[in-house]
C-alpha positions as CSV (number, residue, x, y, z in Angstrom):
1,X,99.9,-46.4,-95.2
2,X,98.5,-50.1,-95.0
3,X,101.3,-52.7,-95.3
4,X,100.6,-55.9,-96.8
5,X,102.8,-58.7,-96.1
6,X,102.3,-61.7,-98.9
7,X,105.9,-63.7,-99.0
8,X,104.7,-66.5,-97.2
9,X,101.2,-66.8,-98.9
10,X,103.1,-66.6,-102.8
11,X,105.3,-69.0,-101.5
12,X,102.8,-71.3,-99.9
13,X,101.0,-71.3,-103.6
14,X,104.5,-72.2,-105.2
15,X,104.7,-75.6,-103.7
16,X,101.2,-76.6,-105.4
17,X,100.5,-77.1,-109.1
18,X,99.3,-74.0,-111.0
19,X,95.5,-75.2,-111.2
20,X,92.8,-73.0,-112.1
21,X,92.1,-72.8,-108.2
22,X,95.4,-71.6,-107.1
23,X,95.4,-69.0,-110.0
24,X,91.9,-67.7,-108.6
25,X,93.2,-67.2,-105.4
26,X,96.4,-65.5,-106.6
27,X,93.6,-63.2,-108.7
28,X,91.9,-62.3,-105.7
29,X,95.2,-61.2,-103.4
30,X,96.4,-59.1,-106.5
31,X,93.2,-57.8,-106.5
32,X,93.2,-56.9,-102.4
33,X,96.7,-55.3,-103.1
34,X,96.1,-53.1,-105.5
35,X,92.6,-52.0,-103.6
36,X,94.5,-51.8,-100.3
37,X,97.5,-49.3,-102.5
38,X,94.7,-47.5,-104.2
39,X,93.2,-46.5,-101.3
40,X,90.2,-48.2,-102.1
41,X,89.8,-50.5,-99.3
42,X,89.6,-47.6,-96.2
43,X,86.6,-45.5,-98.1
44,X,84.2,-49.0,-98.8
45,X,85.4,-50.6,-95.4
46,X,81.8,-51.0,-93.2
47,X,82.1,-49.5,-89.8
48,X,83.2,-52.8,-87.2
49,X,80.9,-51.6,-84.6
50,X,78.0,-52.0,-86.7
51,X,78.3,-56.0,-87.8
52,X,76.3,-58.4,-85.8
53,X,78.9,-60.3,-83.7
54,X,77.5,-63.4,-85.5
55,X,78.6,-63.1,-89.0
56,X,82.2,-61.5,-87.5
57,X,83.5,-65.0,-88.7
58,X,82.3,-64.5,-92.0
59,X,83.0,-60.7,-92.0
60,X,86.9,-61.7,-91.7
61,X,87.0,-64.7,-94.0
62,X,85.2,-63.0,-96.8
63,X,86.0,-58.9,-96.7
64,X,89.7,-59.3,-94.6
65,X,90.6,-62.2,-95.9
66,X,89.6,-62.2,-99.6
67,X,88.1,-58.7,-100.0
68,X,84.6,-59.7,-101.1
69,X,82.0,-57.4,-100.3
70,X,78.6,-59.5,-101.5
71,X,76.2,-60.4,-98.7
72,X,78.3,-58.0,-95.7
73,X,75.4,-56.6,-93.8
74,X,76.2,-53.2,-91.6
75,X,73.2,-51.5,-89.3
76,X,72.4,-48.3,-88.0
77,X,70.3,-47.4,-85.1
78,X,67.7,-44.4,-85.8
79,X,64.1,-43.4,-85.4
80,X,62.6,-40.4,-86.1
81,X,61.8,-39.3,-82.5
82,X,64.6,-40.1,-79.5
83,X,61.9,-40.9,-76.8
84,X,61.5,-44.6,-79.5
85,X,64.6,-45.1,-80.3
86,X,66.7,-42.5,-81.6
87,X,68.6,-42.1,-78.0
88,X,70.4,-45.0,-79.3
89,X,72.1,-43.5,-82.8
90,X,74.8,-42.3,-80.7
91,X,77.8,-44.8,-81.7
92,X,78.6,-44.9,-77.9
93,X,75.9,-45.7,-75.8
94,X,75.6,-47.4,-72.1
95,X,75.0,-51.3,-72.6
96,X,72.8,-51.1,-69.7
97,X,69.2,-49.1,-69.3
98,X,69.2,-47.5,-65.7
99,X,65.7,-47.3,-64.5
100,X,63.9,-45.0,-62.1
101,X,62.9,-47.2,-58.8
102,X,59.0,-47.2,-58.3
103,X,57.9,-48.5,-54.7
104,X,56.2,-51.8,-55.5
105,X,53.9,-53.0,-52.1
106,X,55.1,-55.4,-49.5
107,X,51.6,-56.9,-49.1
108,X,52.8,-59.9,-50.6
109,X,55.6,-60.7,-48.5
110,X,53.6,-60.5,-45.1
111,X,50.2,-62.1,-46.7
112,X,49.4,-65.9,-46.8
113,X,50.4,-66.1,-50.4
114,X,48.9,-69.8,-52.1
115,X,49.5,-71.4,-55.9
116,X,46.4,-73.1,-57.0
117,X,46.0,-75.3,-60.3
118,X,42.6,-73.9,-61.1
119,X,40.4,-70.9,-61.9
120,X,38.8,-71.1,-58.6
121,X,40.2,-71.0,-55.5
122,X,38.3,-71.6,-52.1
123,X,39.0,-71.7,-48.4
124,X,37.0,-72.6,-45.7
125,X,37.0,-71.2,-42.2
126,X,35.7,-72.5,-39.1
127,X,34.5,-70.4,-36.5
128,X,33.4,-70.3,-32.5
129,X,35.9,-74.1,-32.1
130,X,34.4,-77.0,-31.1
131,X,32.7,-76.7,-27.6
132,X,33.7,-79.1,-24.7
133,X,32.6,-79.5,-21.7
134,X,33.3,-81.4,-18.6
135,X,31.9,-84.6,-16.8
136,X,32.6,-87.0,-14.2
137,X,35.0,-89.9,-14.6
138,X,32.2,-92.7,-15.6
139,X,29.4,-89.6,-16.3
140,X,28.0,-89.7,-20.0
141,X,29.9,-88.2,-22.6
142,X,27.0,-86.3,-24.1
143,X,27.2,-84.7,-27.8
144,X,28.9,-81.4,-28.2
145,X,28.0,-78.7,-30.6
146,X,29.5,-78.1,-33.7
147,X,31.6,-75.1,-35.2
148,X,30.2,-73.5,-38.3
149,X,31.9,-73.1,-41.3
150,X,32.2,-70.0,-44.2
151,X,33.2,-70.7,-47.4
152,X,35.6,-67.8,-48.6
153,X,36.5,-67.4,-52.3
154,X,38.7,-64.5,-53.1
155,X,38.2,-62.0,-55.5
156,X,40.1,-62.4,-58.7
157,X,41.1,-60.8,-61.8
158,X,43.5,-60.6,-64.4
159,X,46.2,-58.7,-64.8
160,X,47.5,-58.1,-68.5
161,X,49.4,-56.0,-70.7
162,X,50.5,-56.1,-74.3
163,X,53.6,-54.1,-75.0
164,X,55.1,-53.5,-78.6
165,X,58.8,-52.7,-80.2
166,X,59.5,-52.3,-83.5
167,X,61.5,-55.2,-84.9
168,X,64.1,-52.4,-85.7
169,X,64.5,-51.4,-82.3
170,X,64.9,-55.4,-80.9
171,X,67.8,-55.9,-84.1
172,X,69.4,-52.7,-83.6
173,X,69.4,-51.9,-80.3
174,X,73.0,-52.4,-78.1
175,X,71.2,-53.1,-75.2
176,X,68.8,-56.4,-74.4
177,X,65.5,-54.4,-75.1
178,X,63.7,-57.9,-74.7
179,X,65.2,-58.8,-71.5
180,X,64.3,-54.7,-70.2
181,X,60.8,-55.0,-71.6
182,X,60.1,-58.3,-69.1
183,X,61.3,-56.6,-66.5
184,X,59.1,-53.9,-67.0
185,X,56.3,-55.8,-67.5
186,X,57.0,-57.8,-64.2
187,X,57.5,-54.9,-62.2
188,X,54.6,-52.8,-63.2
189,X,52.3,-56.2,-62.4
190,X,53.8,-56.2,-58.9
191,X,52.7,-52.3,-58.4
192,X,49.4,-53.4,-59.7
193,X,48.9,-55.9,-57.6
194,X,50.2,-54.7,-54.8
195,X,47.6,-51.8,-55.0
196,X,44.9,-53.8,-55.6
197,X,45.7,-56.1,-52.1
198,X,45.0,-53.0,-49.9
199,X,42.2,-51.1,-52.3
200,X,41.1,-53.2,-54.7
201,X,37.4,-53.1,-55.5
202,X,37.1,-56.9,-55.8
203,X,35.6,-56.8,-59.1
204,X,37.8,-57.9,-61.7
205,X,40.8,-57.7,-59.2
206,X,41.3,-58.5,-55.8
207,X,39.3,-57.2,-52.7
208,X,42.1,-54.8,-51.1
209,X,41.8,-55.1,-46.9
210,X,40.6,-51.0,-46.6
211,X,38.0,-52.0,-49.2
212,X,36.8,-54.9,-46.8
213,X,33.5,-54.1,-44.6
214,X,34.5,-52.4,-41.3
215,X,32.9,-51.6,-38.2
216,X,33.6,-50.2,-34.8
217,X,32.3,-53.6,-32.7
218,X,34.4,-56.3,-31.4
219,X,35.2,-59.6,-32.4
220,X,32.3,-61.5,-30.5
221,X,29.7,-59.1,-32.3
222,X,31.2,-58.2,-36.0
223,X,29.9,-60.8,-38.6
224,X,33.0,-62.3,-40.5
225,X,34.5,-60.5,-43.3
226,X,34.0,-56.8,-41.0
227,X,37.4,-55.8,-39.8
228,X,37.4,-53.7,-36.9
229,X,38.7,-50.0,-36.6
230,X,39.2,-47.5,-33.5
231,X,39.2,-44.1,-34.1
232,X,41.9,-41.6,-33.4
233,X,39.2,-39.3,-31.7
234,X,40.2,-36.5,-34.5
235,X,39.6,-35.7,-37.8
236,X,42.0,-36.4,-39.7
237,X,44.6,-36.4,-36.8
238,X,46.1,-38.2,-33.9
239,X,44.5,-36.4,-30.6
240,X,46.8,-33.9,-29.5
241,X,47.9,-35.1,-26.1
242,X,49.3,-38.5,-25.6
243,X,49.1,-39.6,-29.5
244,X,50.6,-42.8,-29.0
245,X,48.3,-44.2,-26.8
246,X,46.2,-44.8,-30.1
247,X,48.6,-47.1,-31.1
248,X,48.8,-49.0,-27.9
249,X,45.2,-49.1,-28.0
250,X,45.2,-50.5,-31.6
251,X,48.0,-53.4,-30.5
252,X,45.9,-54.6,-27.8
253,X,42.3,-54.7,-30.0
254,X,43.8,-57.4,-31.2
255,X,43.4,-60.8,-29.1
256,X,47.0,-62.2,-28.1
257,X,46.9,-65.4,-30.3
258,X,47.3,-62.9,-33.3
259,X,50.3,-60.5,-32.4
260,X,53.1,-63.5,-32.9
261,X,54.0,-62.1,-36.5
262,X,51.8,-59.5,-36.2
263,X,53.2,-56.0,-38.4
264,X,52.1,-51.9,-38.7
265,X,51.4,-51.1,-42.2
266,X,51.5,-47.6,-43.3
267,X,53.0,-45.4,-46.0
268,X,56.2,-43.3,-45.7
269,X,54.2,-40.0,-44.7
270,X,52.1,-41.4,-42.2
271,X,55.6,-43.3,-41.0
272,X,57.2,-40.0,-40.7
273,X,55.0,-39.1,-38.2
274,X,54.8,-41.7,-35.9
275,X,58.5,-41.8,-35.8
276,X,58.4,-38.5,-33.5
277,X,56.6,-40.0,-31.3
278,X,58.3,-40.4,-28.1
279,X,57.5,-41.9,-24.4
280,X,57.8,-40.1,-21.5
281,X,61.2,-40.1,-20.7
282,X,62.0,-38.4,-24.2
283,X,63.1,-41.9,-26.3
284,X,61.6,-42.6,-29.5
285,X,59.2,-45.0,-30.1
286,X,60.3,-46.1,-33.2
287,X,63.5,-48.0,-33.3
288,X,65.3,-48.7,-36.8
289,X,66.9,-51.5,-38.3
290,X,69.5,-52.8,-36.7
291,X,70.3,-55.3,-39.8
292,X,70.3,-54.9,-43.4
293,X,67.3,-56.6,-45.0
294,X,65.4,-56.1,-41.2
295,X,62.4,-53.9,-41.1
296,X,62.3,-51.1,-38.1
297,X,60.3,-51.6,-35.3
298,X,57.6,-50.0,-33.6
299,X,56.3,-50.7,-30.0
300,X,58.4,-54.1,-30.6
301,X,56.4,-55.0,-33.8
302,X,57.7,-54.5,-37.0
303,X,56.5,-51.6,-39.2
304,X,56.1,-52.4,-43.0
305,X,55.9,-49.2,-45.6
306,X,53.4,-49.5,-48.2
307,X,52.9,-46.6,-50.5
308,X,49.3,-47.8,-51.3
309,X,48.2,-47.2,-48.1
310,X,46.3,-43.5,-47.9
311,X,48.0,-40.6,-46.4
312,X,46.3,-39.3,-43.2
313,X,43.3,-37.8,-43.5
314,X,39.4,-37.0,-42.3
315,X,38.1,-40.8,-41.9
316,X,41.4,-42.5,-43.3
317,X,42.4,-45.8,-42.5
318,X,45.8,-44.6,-42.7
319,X,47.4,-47.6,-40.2
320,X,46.9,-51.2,-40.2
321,X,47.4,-53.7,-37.6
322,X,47.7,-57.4,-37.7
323,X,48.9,-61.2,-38.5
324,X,48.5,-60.7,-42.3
325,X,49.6,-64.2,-42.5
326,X,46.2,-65.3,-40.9
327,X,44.1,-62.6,-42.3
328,X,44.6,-62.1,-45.8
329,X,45.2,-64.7,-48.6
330,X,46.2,-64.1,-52.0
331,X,45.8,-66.7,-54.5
332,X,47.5,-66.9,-57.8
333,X,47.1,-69.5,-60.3
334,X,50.7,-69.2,-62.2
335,X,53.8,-66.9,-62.4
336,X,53.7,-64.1,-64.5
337,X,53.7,-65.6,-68.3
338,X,54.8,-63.4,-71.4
339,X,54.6,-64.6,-75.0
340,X,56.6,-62.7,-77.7
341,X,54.3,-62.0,-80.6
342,X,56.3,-61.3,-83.8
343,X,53.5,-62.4,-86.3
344,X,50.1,-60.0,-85.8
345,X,51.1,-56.6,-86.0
346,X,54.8,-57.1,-88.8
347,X,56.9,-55.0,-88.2
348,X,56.4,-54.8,-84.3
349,X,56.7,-57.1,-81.9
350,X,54.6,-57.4,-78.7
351,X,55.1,-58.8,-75.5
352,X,51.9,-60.4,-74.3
353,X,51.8,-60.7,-70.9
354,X,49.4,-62.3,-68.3
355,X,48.8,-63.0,-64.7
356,X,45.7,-64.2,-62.8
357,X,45.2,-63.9,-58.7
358,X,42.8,-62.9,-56.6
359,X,42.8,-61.5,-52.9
360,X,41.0,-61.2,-49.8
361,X,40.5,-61.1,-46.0
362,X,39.8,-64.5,-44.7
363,X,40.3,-63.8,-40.9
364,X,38.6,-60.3,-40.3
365,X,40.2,-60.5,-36.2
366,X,43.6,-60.9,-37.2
367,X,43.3,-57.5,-38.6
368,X,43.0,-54.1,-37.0
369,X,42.7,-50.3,-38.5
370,X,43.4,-47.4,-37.1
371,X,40.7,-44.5,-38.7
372,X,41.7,-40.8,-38.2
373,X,38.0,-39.8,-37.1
C-alpha cells in the first residue's frame, strides 16, 4: 500500500485565490492519487537504476512530483555477444574493470630518455678526448690534435592505434569505458616500445640494443655503434664449472668510468638461473631487495627484469651489461596523444591515438653482452 500524505499541500492552495493555475495543479495531485490508489503508478514506474544521474532532478520534479511521464528516458545495457558488451546487462555489475597485468619493459627507466620539439633528433659524440701533452715551463705550447666527432640520429617511428566503441557501450556502460580505453591504449604503447628498445629493427621503430652491430673486439678496435659480447664458451649454456665467472668476466669488460649506475638486464627465466649461483663458501650471489620499490642485486650491481630480452639459447644475447644512461638514448617528440573521434564511423566512436620516438645506442662501450656461444 502507497500512502499519500496531501493536508498540507490542499491547505497550502487554500490560502491563494482559486486561479486557473492553482486549479491545474490541484488537477494534477488528484490525478497522482487516484494513479498511486489504482495501482497504476508501480507497473509504469521506470527502473531508478537505469536514469542518467543527470536528469535525476528532473526525474523527481516531473514523474514524483507531478506524475508526468513525457520526455523520462530509462536505458538498458545489451549487445548481442557478451565479449562487446553484453557482460554488462547484468543490473549489478563491478564499477571497476580489473585487468590482467602484462610486463611492460624497464628500458625506459634506466636509458637516457630526451623530449625534443622536432621530427629529428640528433646527437653528437666525440671520441679518442682531446690529446695533451707536456712541455717545459717557458717551452712552446705546440697545437694538439683534435677529437673526431659522429653524428648519431636515432631510429624512429610511430607508434599508433585506433580503437573503436560503440556509442551504446560509452552511454550505457556503468563503468568509465573512456577512461579504461586510455589506459589500454597507454599501456599497450609502453609494451611496444619497450620491445622495440632492445629488438627493434630500426626501421620504422627504434633500433633495439641486441639489434645493434656486435663484435668480439675491444673498445680501442670496435668502430662505434659495435657493442661488444664475450661468450659463455657453450652453446646455449653457462660452462659447467665455475659459471659465474662469466659474469665477473662481463663486469670487468667494461672500463671503470662506466659501472657507476651501471645494471644486469635479463628476463625472469634467465634471472632464475643466475640466482642459484653461489660462491664458494655456499652464499648466493644474488641478493634481493632489501626495500620496496629497490631492485635486487647481483655482484653489487643491480639486476633489472626485462621480459623482452631472449631466453637463453645457442648464440643468445640473453644478458646485458652496462651504464644505459650513457649508452642508449631514446628520443620522443610528445606524450602519448589520443583524440576521441565520434564523427567518421556514427555510431562508434574511436580513440585515435599516437606517439612518435625513436631509439638507439649512442655509446657502444658503455654496453656489454653476454652471448651463450
Amino acid at each position: 500500500m502507497v500512502e499519500v500524505k496531501a493536508d498540507v499541500l490542499e491547505e497550502s492552495f487554500e490560502q491563494f485565490e482559486e486561479d486557473d493555475g492553482v486549479a491545474a495543479l490541484r488537477a494534477e495531485l488528484e490525478l497522482l492519487k487516484a494513479k498511486i490508489a489504482s495501482g497504476a503508478i508501480a507497473a509504469q514506474r521506470p527502473a531508478l537504476d537505469g536514469v542518467k544521474s543527470a536528469e535525476a532532478a528532473s526525474f523527481v520534479d516531473q514523474y514524483l512530483r507531478r506524475g508526468i511521464e513525457a520526455g523520462l528516458e530509462t536505458k538498458a545495457i545489451g549487445s548481442s555477444s557478451d565479449a562487446i558488451g553484453g557482460y554488462a546487462v547484468p543490473e549489478e555489475i563491478d564499477r571497476v574493470i580489473d585487468e590482467t597485468l602484462v610486463a611492460i619493459s624497464p628500458i625506459r627507466a634506466i636509458a637516457n630518455v630526451v623530449k625534443v620539439g622536432s621530427a629529428g633528433y640528433r646527437k653528437l659524440i666525440a671520441s679518442g678526448g682531446t690529446p695533451s701533452g707536456w712541455v717545459g715551463f717557458e717551452a712552446a705550447r705546440p697545437e694538439t690534435g683534435t677529437p673526431s666527432f659522429t653524428e648519431v640520429v636515432p631510429a624512429s617511428g610511430e607508434l599508433y592505434a585506433n580503437p573503436a566503441a560503440s556509442q551504446q557501450m560509452l552511454d550505457d556502460a556503468m563503468f568509465d569505458v573512456e577512461k579504461w580505453l586510455a589506459h589500454e591504449i597507454a599501456t599497450e604503447f609502453a609494451r611496444a616500445e619497450g620491445k622495440a628498445f632492445v629488438s627493434g629493427t630500426g626501421v620504422t621503430q627504434p633500433l633495439g640494443f641486441l639489434s645493434s652491430p656486435n663484435a668480439a673486439t675491444v673498445d680501442s678496435a670496435r668502430p662505434m655503434g659495435t657493442l661488444q659480447f664475450i661468450g659463455t664458451g657453450a652453446p646455449g649454456a653457462f660452462p659447467a664449472s665455475n659459471p659465474a665467472d662469466k659474469l665477473i668476466d662481463l663486469v670487468q669488460t667494461l672500463r671503470s668510468p662506466y659501472r657507476q649506475g651501471a645494471v644486469f638486464v635479463m628476463n625472469s627465466a634467465t634471472a632464475a638461473a643466475v640466482r642459484k649461483f653461489k660462491t664458494a663458501d655456499g652464499a648466493f650471489m644474488f641478493q634481493p631487495s632489501l626495500a620496496a620499490g629497490q631492485p635486487a642485486s647481483l655482484l653489487g650491481y643491480p639486476l633489472i627484469e626485462a621480459e623482452d630480452m631472449p631466453d637463453i639459447a645457442a648464440n643468445s644475447l640473453s644478458i646485458a651489461f652496462g651504464n644505459f644512461k650513457a649508452g642508449y638514448v631514446i628520443a620522443e617528440r610528445n606524450a602519448t596523444t589520443i583524440l576521441r573521434d565520434p564523427y567518421t564511423h556514427k555510431p562508434y566512436v574511436h580513440f585515435y591515438a599516437t606517439k612518435r620516438i625513436g631509439g638507439q645506442v649512442v655509446n657502444s662501450e658503455s654496453i656489454k653482452l653476454l652471448k651463450f656461444a
